[in-house]
N, C-alpha and C positions, 0 to 999 in steps of 0.2 A: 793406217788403221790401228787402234788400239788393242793393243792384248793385256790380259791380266797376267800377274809373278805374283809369288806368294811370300810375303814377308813377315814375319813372326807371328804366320798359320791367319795373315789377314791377307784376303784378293786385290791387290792394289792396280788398278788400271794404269799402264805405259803406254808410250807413241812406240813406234817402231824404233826412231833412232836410239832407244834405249840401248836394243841391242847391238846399235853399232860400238858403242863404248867399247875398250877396255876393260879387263875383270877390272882392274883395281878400280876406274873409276864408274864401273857398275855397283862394286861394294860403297865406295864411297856416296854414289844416291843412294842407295840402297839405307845407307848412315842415318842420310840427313830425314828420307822421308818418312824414317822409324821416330824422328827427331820434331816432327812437325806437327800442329795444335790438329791438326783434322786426321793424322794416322789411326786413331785409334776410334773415330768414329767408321772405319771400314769395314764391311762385314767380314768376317770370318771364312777363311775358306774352303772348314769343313760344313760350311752351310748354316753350323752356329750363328743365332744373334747376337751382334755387338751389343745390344741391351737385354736386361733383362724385361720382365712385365712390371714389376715393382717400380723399375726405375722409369718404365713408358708411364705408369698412372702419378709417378711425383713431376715427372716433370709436365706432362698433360697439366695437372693440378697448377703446376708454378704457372703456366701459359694462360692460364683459364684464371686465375687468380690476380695474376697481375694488368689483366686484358690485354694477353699479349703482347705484353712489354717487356717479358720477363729478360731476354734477350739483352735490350740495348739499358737497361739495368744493371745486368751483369758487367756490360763492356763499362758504363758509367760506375760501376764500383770496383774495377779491376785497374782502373785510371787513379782511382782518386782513393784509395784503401788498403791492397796490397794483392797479393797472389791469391786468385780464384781460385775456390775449389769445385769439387761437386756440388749442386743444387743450389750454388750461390752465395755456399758459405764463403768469409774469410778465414784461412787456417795463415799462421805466421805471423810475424810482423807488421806491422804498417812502413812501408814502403815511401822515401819522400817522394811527394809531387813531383813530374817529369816536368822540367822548364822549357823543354822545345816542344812546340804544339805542333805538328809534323809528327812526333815521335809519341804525345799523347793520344794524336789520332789513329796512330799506327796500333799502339795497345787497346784502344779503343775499339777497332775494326777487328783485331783478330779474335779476342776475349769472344766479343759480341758473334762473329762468326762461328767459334767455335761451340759455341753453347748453340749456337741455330742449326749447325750441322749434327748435333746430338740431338737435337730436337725432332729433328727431321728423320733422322734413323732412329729415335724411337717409336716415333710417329710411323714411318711406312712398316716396321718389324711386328708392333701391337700395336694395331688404329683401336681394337675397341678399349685397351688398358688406356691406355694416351687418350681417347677420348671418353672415358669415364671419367679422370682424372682431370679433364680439362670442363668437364661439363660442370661438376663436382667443387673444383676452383671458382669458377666463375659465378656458384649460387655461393658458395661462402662470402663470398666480396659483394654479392648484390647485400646479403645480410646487414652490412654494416651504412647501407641508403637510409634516407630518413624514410618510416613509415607512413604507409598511406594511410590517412584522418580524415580524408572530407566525408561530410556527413552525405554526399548524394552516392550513386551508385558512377555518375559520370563522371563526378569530382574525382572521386576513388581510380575510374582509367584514366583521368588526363593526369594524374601522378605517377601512376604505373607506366606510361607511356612514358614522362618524363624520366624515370630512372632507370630504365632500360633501356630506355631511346639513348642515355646518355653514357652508360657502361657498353652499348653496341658501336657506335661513335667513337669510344675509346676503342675495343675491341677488334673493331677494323681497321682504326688509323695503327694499331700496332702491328696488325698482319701484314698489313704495306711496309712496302720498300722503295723507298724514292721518293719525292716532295710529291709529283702526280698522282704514284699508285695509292701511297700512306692517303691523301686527299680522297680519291675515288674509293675505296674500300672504309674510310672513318665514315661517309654520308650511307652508302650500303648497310653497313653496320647501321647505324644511326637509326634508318629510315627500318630495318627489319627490326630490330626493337623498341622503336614505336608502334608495331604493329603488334609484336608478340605480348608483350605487355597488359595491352588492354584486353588483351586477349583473354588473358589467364585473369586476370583483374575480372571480367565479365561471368566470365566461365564461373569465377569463384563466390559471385554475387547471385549467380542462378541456383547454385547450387545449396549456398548456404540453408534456405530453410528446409530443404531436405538433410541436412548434417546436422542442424539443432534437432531435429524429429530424431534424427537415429541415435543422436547423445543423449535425449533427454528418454528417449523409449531403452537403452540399455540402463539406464541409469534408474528407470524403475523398474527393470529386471530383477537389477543387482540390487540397489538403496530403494525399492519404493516408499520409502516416510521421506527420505531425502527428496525423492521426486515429487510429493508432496508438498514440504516447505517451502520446495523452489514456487511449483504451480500456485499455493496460497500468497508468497508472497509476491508474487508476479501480480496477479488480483490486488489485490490490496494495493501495491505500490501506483500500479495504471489506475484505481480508483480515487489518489492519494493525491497525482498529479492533474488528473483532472478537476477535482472538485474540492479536496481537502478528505476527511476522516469524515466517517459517515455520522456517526456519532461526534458530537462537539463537546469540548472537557466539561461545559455545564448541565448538558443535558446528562453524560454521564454520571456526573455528582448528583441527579435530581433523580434518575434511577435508582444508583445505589439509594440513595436517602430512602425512596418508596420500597426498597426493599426486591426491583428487577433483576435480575440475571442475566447480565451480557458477556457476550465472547469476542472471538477475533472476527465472527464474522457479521457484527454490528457496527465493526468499524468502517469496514468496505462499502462500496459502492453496490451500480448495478452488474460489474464484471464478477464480482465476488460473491455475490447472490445467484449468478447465472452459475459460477462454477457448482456452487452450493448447491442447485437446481441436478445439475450433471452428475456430480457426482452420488446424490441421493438416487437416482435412477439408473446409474451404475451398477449402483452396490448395497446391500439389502441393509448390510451393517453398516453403509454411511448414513442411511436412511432414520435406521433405528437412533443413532445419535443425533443427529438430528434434530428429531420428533423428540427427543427426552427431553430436551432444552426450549422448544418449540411449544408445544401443546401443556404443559403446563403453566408456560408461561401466559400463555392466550387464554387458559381457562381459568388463571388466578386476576388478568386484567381488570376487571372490574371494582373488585374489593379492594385490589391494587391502591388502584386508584382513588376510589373511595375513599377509604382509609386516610389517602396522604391530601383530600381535599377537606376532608373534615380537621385532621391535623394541621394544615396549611390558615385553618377559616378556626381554628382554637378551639372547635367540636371533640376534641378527642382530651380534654383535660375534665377534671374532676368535677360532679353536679355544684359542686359547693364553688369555686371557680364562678359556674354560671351566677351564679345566688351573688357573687362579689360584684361582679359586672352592674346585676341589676340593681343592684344596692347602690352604684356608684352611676347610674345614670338615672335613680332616684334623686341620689343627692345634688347630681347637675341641674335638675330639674326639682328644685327647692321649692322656690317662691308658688310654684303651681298646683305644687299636693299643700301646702300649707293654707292656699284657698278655698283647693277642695277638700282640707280637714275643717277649716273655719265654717263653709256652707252647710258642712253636718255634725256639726258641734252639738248640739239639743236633740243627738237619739236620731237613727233610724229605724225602722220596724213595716213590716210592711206582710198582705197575706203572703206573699211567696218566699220572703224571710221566714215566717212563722213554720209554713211547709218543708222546709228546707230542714229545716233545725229538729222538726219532730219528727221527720220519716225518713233521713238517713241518718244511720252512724258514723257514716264518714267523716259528714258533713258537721256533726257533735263534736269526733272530734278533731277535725282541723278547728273547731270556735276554743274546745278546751285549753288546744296547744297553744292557741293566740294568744290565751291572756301570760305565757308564761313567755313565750318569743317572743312579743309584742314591745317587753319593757325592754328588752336586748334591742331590739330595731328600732326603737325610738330614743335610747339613749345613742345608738351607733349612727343615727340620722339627724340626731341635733333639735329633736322634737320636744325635750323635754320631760316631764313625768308625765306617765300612762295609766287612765284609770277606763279601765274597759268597762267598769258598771255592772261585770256579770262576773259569777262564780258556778263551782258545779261541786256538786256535795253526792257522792257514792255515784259519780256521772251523771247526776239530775242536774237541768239547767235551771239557777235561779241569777233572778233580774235583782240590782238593788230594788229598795225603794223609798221615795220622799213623796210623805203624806198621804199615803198609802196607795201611793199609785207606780208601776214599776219604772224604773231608770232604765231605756233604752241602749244599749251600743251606740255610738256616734263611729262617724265616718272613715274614725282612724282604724279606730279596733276591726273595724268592716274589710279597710283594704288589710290587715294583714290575716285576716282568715281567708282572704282569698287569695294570698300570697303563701298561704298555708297548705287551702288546696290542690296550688298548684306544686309544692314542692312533694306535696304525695302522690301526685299523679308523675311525676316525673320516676319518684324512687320506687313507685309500682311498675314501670317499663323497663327501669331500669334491672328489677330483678327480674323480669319476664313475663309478669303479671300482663298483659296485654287487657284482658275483661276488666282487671279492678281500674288498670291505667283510665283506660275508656269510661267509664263509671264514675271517675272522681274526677277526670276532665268534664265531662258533660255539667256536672257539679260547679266545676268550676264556671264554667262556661255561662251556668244560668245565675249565678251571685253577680260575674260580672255586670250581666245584662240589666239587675234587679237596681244594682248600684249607680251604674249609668242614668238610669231612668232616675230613681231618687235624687242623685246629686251630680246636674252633667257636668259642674267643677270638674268631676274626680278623670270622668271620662278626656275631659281634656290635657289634664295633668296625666293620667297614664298612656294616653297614646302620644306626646310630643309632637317629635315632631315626625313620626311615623303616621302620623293620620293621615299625611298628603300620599301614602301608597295603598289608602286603606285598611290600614292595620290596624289592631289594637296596640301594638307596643315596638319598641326595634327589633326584638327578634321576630316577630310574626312577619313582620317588614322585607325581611333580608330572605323571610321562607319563602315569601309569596315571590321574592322580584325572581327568581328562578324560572318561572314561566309566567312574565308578565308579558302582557300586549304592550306594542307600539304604543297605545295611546294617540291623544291628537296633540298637536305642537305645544298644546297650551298645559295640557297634563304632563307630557314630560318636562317643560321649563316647571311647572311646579314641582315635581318630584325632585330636580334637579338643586331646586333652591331648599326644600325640607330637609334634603339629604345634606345640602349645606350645612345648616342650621343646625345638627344634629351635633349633641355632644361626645365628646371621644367616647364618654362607655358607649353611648348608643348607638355609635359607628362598628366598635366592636360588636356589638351583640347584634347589629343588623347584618355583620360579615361572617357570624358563627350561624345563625339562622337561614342565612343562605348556601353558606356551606355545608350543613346538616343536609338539608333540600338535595341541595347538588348529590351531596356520596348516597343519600336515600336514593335518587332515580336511575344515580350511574349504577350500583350494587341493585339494583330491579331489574338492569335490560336481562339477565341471566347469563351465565356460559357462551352461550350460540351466538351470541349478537353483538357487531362490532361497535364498542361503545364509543370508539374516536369518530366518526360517522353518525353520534347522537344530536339531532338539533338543536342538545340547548347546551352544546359546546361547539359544534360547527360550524357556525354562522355566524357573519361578522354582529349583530343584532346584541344576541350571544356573549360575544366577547367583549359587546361594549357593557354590557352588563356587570361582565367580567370584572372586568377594571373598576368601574363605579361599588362595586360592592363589597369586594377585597382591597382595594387599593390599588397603584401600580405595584408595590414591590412583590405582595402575595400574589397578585396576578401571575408577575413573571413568571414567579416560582412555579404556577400551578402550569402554564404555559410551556414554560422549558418541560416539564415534566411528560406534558401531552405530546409536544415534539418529538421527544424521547421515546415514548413509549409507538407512537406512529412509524417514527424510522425501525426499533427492531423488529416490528410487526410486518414490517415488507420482507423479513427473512421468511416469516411463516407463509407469507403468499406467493413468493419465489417456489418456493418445496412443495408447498400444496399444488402446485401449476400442472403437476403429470404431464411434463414434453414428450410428446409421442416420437417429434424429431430428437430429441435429446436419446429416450430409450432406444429409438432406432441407428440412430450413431453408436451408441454405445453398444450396442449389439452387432456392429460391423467394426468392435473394435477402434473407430475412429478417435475412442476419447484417452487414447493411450497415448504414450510417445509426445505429451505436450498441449495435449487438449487446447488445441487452437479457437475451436466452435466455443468450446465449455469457457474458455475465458473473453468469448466477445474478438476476438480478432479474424475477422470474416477475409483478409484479403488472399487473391487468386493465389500466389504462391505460396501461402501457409496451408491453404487448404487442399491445393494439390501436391504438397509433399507430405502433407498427411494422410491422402487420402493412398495415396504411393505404399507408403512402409508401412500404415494399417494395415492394408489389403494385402502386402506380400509376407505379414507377418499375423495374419488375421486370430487367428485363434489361442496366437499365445498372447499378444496384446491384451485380448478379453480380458485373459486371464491378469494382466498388467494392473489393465485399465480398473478391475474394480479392488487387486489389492492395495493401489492408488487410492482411487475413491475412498478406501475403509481409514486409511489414514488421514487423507483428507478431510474425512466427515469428522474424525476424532479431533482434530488439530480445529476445525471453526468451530466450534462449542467451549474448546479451550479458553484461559485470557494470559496465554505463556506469550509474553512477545520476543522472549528469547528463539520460536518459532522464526517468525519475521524477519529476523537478525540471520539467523542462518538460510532460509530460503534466499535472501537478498547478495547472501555471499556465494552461493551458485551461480546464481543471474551474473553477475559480476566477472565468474568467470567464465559464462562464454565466449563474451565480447575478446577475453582476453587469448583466449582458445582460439577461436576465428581469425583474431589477430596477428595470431603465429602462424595458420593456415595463408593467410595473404603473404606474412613477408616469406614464406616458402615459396607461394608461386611464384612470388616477383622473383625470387632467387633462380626458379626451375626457369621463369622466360628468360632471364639472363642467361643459364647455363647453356640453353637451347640458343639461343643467340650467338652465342661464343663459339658453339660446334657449327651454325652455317655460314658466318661469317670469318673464320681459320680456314686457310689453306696451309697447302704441302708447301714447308718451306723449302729455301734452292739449296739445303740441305747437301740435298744427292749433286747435284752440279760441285759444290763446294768439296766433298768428298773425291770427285771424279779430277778435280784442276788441282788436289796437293801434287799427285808425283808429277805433274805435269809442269808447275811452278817449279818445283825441284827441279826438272831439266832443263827447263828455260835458264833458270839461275845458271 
């Protein structure tokens, strides 16, 4: 039966025959077994620990660290290094190689024991220091696995499984002893970290959109403009990868050029329109921002447009400009006024002439102005010299005369008083005159008539080849084709071929007459009335018109322009929409902590971990969510994309946040793995056979 003796105040367990000995050769065991690598792992016999807790949580650590190996480590570096210290250090020299392997296995086994019998007694003295320290070893070492990247959530546990399955496998096979146990306890291990793994892998994949809600909901506690940036550029980027920039770089440049006002949230899609929806119904001040950007731009639309179609079609340059054009598709069309000057060569005169000339003064003096412009346009037209036949003396109209009979006007002098007329009726509209404009066109209007009739040379000569639209000239041409009929097959191939035929000014001035037309009906619909939704730019019919009358290039332009202005106008019908779901979200809080709804991402676990931390955080959210919104609303009206940049580097780092979150768990399933796969090593057995070895010796 063994009894305990107390040797330098340590309990050491002896067999009886101890005390058969002799003193001297009781001192002398007494010697050796103060002399042997496991004496001092004996406890103390005043009930003291042989360890401390410090030294149970390092060496825990070393065991959990090493998976368990720490041990026959130690024996492998105590062979091949020099004198073991505490925790595995080398202290001393390096020691040569032992060349008899008997004798290295010998330091091998006792090194190795010796460190397990301390293990063991710090292990039973402090189990939870020793297994803090071992739980604690074993997440630091899972740290240094390769991280989990697969993009599914299974992909994600069959890696976790693998690297935990693979540090439990180690873990076990080091808590064994012996070719069998070391076998039986590595598959143990193995098989319970592959289980714990995915474990925590899953766990941390359920959990996660309830942790981006309560990041991104502290974070517009603390930063709400930051929480802001993120949410805007989250929108923007998800409407970025789907479809591109809401806005395309030409249609932008076709805005600016017309003088539209876009932001960051023209760029976006319909995720960035919906936020835009939310947050306006949030927040009273994202609203009002909003609507600044919004409603004036909607109610300047027309004139907008207007404006840059009449620019776009060459309406918007100087009346004298017009006068070069028609000057230059006179001159195209030479041969034709030079027959209808030749057919009225010998005087026209006529009663409605005669009336014309004595009962307006307009009409006096557009004839007076003619004889003195007349010689300018005939020399600038290649007509040679101009003799009008008439004169006006204190503004009395006198005819020559030969033979005493008066000398009529001819046909030339004729068209530029009616080219006279119509530069007064223009520079009467021009200055606002509206009654005189009307008054001297009418004027105009009935000379034409009078002259056609007298000489239809001239009539043919002034409509070209605008006669096949019914026109009197190219610009009237280009006014009318703005709301012309289909016609039947045979009328549009005519038109199609006139318009051929038509010389470059007269192409021009059929493309400023129609764009005139154009920005007259678009600047009529008023304020209230969506003018991209107007029939006579809506429809393919419409457009084919389009092309034919500006060209393709002007087309484009006028096109990009309309695209442009259609896509930022869906921001104004996002905001106008009044979401009763949106304001009722928003008033449960919902649209705080991440606005899941607000930016379009409907799936089960965003919405249920939103709807989680909303609700347990309801009313200070509210308050979150619309000082959120007010920055939000400030940030889409903006065109800072240094916005964008910074939301985008948030985003960036949750994934990288989350990331440390996984390789923590795989650490924590490791460490967990290590604690139930470690048992009590034979320690205490090894402790209990030193004096006992000694007496046998």
């Amino acid at each position: 039966m063994a009894q305990t003796i107390t040797i330098e105040g340590r309990a050491v367990p002896v067999e009886d025959k101890f005390f058969s000995l002799s003193p001297e050769e009781q001192n002398k065991t007494v010697d050796e077994i103060a002399k042997s690598p496991n004496f001092r792992n004996m406890p103390m016999a005043s009930g003291k620990p042989a360890t401390s807790e410090f030294e149970a949580f390092l060496r825990g650590g070393a065991a959990g660290l090493t998976a368990n190996w720490y041990d026959e480590l130690a024996g492998a570096a105590e062979v091949n290094r020099g004198r073991l210290g505490f925790g595995g250090t080398v202290f001393g020299g390096t020691k040569p190689l032992e060349a008899d392997p008997e004798k290295r296995q010998k330091t091998y086994e006792q090194a190795r024991d010796e460190v397990r019998a301390r293990q063991a007694t710090a292990q039973r003295e402090h189990p939870y220091w020793f297994g803090t320290g071992e739980f604690g070893g074993a997440a630091v070492g899972t740290l240094a696995l390769p991280e989990a990247r697969a993009a599914t959530v299974l992909g994600r546990a069959g890696q976790a499984a693998l690297s935990t399955g693979l540090y439990g496998a180690a873990s076990g096979a080091g808590a064994g002893e012996g070719p069998q146990d070391t076998l039986t306890q590595g598959l143990i291990g193995g098989g319970t970290g592959a289980v714990l793994g995915p474990a925590g892998s899953l766990a941390l994949d359920a959990l996660s959109p309830l942790g981006t809600k309560v990041v991104n909901t502290w974070r517009g506690l603390t930063q709400p403009r930051a929480e802001g940036e993120r949410r805007l550029a989250d929108a923007l980027s998800r409407d970025w990868s789907r479809g591109g920039p809401g806005l395309t770089p030409d249609e932008q440049a076709a805005l600016q050029q017309a003088g539209t006002q876009t932001s960051l949230a023209d760029l976006g899609g319909e995720r960035t329109r919906s936020l835009a929806r939310a947050v306006a119904d949030a927040s009273p001040e994202a609203r009002a921002s909003l609507e600044g950007l919004i409603q004036p731009r909607w109610l300047g639309q027309g004139n907008r447009i207007a404006a840059r179609v009449r620019d776009i079609g060459g309406g918007a340059r100087a009346v004298d400009d017009l006068e070069q054009l028609q000057t230059a598709a006179r001159a195209a069309n030479h041969p034709a006024y030079q027959a209808a000057y030749a057919a009225g060569e010998h005087g026209i005169w006529s009663p409605t002439l005669e009336r014309l000339s004595s009962e307006s003064p307009a009409f006096l003096r557009a004839m007076e102005r003619a004889v003195t412009s007349g010689r300018d346009r005939a020399a600038a037209e290649g007509f040679g010299a101009f003799n009008p036949t008439v004169r006006f003396e204190n503004g009395m109209l006198r005819f020559e005369r030969r033979g005493g009979s008066p000398v009529y006007p001819n046909m030339q002098y004729w068209d530029y008083v009616q080219r006279q007329l119509r530069d007064m009726a223009a520079e009467a509209a021009k200055g606002g005159s509206k009654d005189a404009a009307s008054a001297i066109g009418s004027l105009h209007k009935q000379l034409l008539a009078e002259l056609d009739r007298l000489v239809p040379e001239f009539r043919v000569a002034r409509r070209g080849a605008a006669g096949a639209f019914g026109a009197e000239d190219a610009l009237e041409a280009g006014h009318n084709f703005v709301n012309a009929r289909a016609g039947t097959p045979a009328e549009q191939l005519a038109q199609r071929q006139a318009f051929a035929a038509m010389s470059r000014p007269e192409r021009d001035l059929f493309a400023r007459g129609y764009a005139s037309n154009l920005a007259d009906q678009i600047r009529s619909r008023g304020w209230n009335r969506d003018v991209l939704n107007a029939n006579f730019i809506n429809n393919t019919p419409a457009r084919e018109r389009l092309h034919q009358a500006l060209g393709p290039q002007r087309a484009n332009e006028l096109e990009t322009l309309l695209r442009g202005e259609g896509m930022v106008d869906l921001l104004r019908k996002a905001v106008s929409g009044n979401s009763k779901t949106a304001r009722y979200l928003a008033g449960l809080g919902l649209l705080a902590g991440g606005d899941y709804l607000a930016e379009g991402d409907v799936s089960i676990p965003h919405i249920s971990a939103g709807a989680a931390v909303a609700f347990a955080l309801r009313y200070g959210n509210q308050r979150i969510s619309q000082e959120v919104s007010r920055h939000i609303g400030e940030m889409l009206v903006s065109n800072d994309m240094g916005i964008v940049q910074r939301g985008r580097q948030l985003i960036a780092g949750n994934p990288q946040l989350f990331q440390a979150f996984r390789k923590g768990t795989d650490a924590l399933m490791a460490g967990a793995t290590s604690l139930i796969t470690g048992r009590q090593r034979t320690g205490d057995a090894l402790n209990d056979r030193a004096a006992n070895d000694v007496l046998a010796r």
